[in-house]
Structure formats: C-alpha cells, structure tokens
C-alpha positions in Angstrom: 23.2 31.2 53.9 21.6 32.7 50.9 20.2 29.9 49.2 20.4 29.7 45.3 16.3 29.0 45.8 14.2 28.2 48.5 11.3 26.8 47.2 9.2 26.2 51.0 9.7 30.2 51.1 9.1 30.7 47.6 5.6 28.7 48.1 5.4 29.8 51.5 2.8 32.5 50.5 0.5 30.3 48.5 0.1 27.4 51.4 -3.5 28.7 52.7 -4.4 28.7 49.1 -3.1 25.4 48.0 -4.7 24.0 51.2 -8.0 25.4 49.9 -7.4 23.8 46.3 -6.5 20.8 47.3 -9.8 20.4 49.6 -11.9 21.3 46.1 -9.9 18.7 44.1 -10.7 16.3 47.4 -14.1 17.0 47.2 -14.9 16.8 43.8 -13.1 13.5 43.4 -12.1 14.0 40.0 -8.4 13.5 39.5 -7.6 13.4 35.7 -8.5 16.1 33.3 -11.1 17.5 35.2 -11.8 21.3 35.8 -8.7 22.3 36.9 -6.8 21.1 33.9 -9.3 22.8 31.7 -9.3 25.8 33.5 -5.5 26.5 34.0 -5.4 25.8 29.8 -8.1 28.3 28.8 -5.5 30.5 31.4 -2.2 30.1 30.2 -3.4 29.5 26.8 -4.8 33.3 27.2 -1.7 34.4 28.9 0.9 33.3 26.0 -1.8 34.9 23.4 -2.6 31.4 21.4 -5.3 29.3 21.1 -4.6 26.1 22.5 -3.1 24.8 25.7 -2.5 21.2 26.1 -1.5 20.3 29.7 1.1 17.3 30.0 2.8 15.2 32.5 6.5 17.2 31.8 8.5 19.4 29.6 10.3 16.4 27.8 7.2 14.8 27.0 5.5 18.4 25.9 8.7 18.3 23.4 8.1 14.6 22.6 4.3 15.0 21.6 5.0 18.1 19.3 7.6 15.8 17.4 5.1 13.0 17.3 2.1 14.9 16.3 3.8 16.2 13.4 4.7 12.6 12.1 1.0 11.9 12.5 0.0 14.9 10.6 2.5 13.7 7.5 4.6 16.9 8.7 7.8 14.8 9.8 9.0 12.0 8.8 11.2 9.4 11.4 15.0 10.2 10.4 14.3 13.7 9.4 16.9 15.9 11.0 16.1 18.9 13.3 18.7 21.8 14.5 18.8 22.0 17.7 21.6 24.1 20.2 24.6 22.2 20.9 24.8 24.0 24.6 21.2 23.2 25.6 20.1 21.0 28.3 19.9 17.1 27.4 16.0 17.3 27.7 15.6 18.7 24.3 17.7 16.6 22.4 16.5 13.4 24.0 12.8 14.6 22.8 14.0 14.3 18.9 16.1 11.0 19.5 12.7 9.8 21.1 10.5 10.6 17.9 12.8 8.8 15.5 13.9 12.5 14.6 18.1 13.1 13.8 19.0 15.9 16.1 21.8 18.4 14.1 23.9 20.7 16.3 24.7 24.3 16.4 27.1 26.3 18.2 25.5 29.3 20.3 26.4 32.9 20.7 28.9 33.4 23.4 27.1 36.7 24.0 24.0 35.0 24.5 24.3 31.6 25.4 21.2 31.2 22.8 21.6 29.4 19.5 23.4 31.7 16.4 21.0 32.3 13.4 24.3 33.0 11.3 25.4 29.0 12.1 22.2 27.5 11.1 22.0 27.4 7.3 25.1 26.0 6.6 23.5 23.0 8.8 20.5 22.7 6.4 20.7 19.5 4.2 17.5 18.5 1.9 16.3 16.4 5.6 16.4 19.0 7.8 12.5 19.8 8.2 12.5 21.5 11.7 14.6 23.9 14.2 14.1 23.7 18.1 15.0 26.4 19.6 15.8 26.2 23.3 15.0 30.0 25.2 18.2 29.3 27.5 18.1 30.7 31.0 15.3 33.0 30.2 15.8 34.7 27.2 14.4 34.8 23.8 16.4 33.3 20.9 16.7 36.2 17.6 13.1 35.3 16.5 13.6 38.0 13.7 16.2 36.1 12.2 15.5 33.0 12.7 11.8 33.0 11.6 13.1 34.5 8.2 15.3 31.3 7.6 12.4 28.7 8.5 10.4 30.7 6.1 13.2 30.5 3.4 13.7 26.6 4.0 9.8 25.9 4.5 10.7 24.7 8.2 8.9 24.2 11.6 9.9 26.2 14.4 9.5 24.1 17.3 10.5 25.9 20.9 11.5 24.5 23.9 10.2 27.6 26.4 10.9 25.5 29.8 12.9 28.3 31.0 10.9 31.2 29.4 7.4 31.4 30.7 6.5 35.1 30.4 9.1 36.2 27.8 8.0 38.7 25.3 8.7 38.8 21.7 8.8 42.3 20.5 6.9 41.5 17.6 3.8 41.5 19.7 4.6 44.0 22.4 1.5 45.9 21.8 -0.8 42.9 21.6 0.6 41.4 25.1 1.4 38.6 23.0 3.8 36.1 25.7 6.8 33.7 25.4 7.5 33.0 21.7 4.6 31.0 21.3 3.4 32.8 18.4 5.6 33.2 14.9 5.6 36.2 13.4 4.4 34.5 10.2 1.3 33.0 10.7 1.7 30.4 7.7 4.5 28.9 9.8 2.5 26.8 12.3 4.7 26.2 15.0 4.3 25.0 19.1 6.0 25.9 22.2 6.8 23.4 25.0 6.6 24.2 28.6 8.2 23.1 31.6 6.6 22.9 35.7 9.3 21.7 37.5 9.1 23.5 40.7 11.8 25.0 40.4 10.5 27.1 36.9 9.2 30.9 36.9 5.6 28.7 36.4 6.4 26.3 38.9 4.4 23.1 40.3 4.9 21.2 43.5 5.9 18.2 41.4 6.6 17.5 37.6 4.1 19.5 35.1 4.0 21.0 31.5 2.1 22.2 28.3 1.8 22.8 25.1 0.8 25.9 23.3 -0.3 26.1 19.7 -2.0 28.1 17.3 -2.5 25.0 15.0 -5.8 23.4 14.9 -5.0 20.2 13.4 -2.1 19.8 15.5 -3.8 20.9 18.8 -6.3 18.0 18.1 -4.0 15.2 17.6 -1.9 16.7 21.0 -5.1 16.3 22.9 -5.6 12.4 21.7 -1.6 11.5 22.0 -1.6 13.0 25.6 -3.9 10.7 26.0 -3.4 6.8 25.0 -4.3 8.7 21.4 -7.7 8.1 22.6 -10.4 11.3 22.1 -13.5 9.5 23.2 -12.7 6.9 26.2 -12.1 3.4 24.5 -11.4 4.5 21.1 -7.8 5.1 20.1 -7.0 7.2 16.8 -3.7 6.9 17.5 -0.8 5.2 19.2 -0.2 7.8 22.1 1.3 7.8 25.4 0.0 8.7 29.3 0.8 12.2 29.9 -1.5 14.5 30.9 -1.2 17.6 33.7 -1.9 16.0 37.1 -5.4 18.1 38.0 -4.0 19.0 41.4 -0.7 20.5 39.9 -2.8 22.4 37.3 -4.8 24.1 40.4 -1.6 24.7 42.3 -0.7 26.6 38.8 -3.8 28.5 38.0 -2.8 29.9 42.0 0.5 30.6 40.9 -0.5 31.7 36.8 -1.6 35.8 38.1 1.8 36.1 40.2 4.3 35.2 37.4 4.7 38.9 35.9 5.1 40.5 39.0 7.3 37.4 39.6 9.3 38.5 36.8 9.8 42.1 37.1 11.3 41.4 40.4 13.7 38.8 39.0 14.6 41.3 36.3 15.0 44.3 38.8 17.7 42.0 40.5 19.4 41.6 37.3 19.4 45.0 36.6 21.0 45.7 40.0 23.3 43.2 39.2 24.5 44.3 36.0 24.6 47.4 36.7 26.9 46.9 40.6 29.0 43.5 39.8 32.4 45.8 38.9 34.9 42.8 38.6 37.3 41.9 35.8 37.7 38.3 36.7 33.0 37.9 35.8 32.1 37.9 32.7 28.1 39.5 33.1 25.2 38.2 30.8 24.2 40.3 27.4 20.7 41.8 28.5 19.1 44.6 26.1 16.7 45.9 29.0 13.4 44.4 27.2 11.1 41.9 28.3 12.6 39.6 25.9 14.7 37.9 29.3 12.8 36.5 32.5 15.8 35.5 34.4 14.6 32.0 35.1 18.5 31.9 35.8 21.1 34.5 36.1 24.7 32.9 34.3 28.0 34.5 35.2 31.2 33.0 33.6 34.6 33.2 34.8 37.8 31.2 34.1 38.2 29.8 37.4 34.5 28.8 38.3 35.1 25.9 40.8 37.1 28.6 42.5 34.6 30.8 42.4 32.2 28.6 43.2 33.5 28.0 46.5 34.3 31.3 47.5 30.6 32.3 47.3 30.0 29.2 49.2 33.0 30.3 52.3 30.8 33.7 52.3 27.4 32.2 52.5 26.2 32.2 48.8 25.1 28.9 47.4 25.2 28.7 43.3 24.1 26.0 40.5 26.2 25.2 37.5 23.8 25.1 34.5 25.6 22.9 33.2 28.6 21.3 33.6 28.6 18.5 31.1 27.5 19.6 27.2 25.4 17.0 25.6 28.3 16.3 22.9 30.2 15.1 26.3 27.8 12.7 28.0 28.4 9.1 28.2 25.1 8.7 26.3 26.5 10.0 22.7 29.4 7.9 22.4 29.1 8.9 18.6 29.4 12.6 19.3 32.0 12.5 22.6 35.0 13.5 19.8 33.4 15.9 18.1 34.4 19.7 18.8 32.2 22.5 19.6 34.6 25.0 21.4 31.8 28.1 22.0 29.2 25.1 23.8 32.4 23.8 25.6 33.5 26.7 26.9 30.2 28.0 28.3 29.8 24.7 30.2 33.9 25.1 31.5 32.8 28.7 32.8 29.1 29.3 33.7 28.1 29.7 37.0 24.1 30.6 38.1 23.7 33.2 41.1 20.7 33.6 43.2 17.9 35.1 41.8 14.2 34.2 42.5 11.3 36.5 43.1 11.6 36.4 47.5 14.8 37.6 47.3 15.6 40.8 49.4 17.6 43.8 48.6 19.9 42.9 51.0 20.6 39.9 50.0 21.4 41.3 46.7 23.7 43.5 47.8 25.6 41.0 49.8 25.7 39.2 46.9 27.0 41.8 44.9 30.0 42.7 47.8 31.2 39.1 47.9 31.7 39.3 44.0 33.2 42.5 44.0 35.8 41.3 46.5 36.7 38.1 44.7 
C-alpha cells in the first residue's frame, strides 16, 4: 500500500533528535514559553523574512487572534464583513464568525482552486474592511492583484498560510522573502496565520501554529491576547484567551524548521513528474507555473467520477484524501447559507481528489502511481 502519508516514516528520521529535545525540555523544567518557543519564533520569523513570530496553540486560533487584535487596535469593528474563499476549509471562516466579524464569500478560480481577484470587488460594500485569503493546497493566491484592490479599498490583507509554509512571492524572490507574509506595500500592515498539524509541510507531533507580522503595534497586542491578554504575569491589558505554542512542539519544529525547503523541492519534483507523466483524459491535472509560488502541501486531481476513482487507486494499492467533500455553504452549521449557489466551489468539492505526495516518497512509488492513473 502506498499510503497518502505516513507520518511514523515521515518523522522516522528525526526520532533520535526529538529524543534529545525532549530530555532538554525535561531537564530544564520549563514548559510554557520558555526557550524553545522563543527560539523557534526568532527562526521562522527569520525564515518567512518578517519581524515578528507569535507561536500559538493552532491555526484557527492564529486566525482568531489576528481578527481580534485588530478590534483592539480600533482596526475592525464586530460586524464588519471580511471576503473570504467560498471553497476554503471551514477553519477560516469559523475564525471571522468567532471575532464577531461577517464572513462574505467568493467563488475561486477553477484553474486554481485559489480565490478570483476579478470576483472580489463587486463583493465590497462600505463594511467590508478586510480579505482573508486562504493559500489552498499550497499555492499562493494572485498577490499582484489582489494587494492592488486592498490598496484601492484601504483594506487588510489577512492570510490563512496553513497549507503554505515555504511559498514564495515573486515579489521578493531576490530578498528570500517566504510564504506571503510580507505585502508588497508596506503601508498595508497585514499578518499571516500558520498551521502545525502534523500532517503540514511545518509539521508538529500534536496541534501547533503562529503568527507572522511585520506590524508592531499588532505584534504586541498578539503576544498579550495569546496570553490571558496578560504582558506581565497578573496584569491583564486585555481580555485574551490561552493559546500559546506548547514549548515541546516548538523544539520538535526548530528540528524540523532547516528540513522544510529541501522538503519542498522534493514534493515539487513529484509534482513535476506528475504533471508532466499523468497522460489521461478522464484527470483533470492542477495549473502549476513552475515557480516556487506552490509547495504542494497537497497535490488535487479532479475527475467526474471521483468515488470511482477513488476506489480504483484504492483496488491497486494507492490510498487518497478528498480535500474536501463538503463546501462550507453546504454544512449543517450554515443553515442560512445551505441554498445559496456557488457552482465553481461546488464543483471542485464534487471532483477533487488528493494523491500521495510527501517528501519520503520514492521514485518508484511515483511511478506506480503514475501507471495506475494512466490505466484508469
């Protein structure tokens, strides 16, 4: 069987090490924000090129501080709207319902599975204040574009990188600028929002994420709200929330933190193979321009038929995820929205099918992987 992703080999490699880590972390006996936390966000915060890293429980509540920082700072309002993609995973809308925020839905590209820029205007209204964009499966959203209607609209970008870690912006290719982390302009002061799961590119051994900011004022109230709102022990600012990066999850990523861009080459060196051998009318292949703009956290196929050809792969020996079957318009938990049409989201989630793709996998599994499809 070739797995969609084995995680015990995945990790495999690292187990002395984490061994190691752990024994520090045992040793010092300091399990909250200690030096590991502070350490892995001077790291990543150097790796995405910004100057703030704030380490958090999760990715939902990475997106849920942002929101609620920028109420604090007078920058958001509760009930202001934000545009968000109608095909994304539920995690990012349920971060605007949970700051009081109106979430405001846009179709994607087909091509791309990311969010259109050519939809989002005729969204605006005079209480839209923010987009979220969502980096689905990997790839950068049209920054270009989208960056030139915030500035037009005086909005906040706000981007959900759970799936991104390690994406380049071409903007900054020659100042190894990461992810999407920074804005072109640098009046817009915007935040990215980072998943751990163990399954991400930057994965933990159990729930993690972060925050990365240019913005000084908003980097200081993130710190507080991670944090019962509290900067000095005992005294609370604000009215914040427990959530901060476990300390042994942030040494398990400062392990993991030098790997990820090897990591990714080799997840975008199977994608290339597989773009380049799938040959079959019935799969519909993902739009990739050959940049770094893509890290393949996931590798999407769409056909008409995908239970079918879900369980064909599976009769040959090649598991697959759907990513995801249900749009949020369609979930028992919008009643409001289950009647509304968005026929480009609904049709991705009728269609899409994820095939293996993970940095341990070998050449030959590739290319069985590759055969099977071919044959279907």
């Amino acid at each position: 069987m070739i797995k969609f992703l084995d995680l015990q080999q995945l990790n495999l490699s690292y187990q002395k090490q984490f061994q190691e880590k752990m024994k520090l972390v045992l040793d010092k006996g300091w399990f909250i924000l200690g030096d590991e936390v502070k350490s892995f966000e001077t790291n990543f915060a150097n790796y995405c090129g910004t100057k703030y890293c704030i380490g958090v429980g999760n990715g939902l509540d990475a997106l849920v501080l942002i929101f609620k920082a920028y109420i604090q700072l007078g920058k958001l309002q509760k009930g202001d709207e934000v545009i968000v993609p109608a095909n994304t995973y539920i995690a990012s809308i349920l971060a605007i319902l949970q700051a009081d925020l109106v979430p405001v839905l846009v179709e994607p590209k087909l091509e791309t599975y990311n969010i259109n820029p050519d939809l989002i205007e005729e969204k605006i209204t005079s209480k839209t204040k923010a987009i979220l964009l969502v980096h689905l499966y990997g790839q950068l959203c049209e920054m270009d574009a989208i960056n030139a209607i915030s500035s037009k609209y005086n909005l906040l970008v706000i981007e959900d990188a759970a799936q991104s870690h390690g994406a380049k912006h071409s903007v900054f290719s020659n100042h190894s600028q990461f992810s999407a982390t920074r804005n072109p302009q640098p009046e817009t002061r915007n935040a990215s929002a980072y998943s751990f799961y163990p399954g991400k590119n930057l994965g933990a051994l159990g729930d993690g994420g972060a925050i990365t900011t240019n913005d000084d004022e908003l980097a200081k109230v993130l710190f507080s709200l991670r944090n019962y709102g509290s900067e000095k022990k005992y005294h609370n600012e604000f009215v914040g929330i427990n959530s901060r990066l476990d300390e042994l999850q942030a040494a398990f990523l400062n392990l993991k933190l030098p790997c990820l861009d090897a990591d990714n080459d080799k997840r975008r060196s199977i994608a290339k193979r597989y773009l380049s051998e799938i040959k079959n009318d019935k799969i519909v292949l993902p739009t990739w321009d050959f940049s770094s703009n893509h890290v393949f956290h996931l590798f999407v196929v769409r056909t008409d038929n995908r239970n079918d050809l879900k369980d064909y792969l599976l009769e040959n020996g090649i598991e697959t995820v759907i990513h995801y079957p249900i749009p949020p318009h369609k979930q028992k938990a919008f009643p409001e929205w289950n009647n509304l049409l968005f026929p480009i989201t609904e049709k991705i989630h009728d269609e899409v099918l994820s095939l293996p793709i993970s940095p341990i996998m070998t050449d030959d599994e590739v290319s069985i992987v590759i055969s099977i499809l071919n044959k279907y």
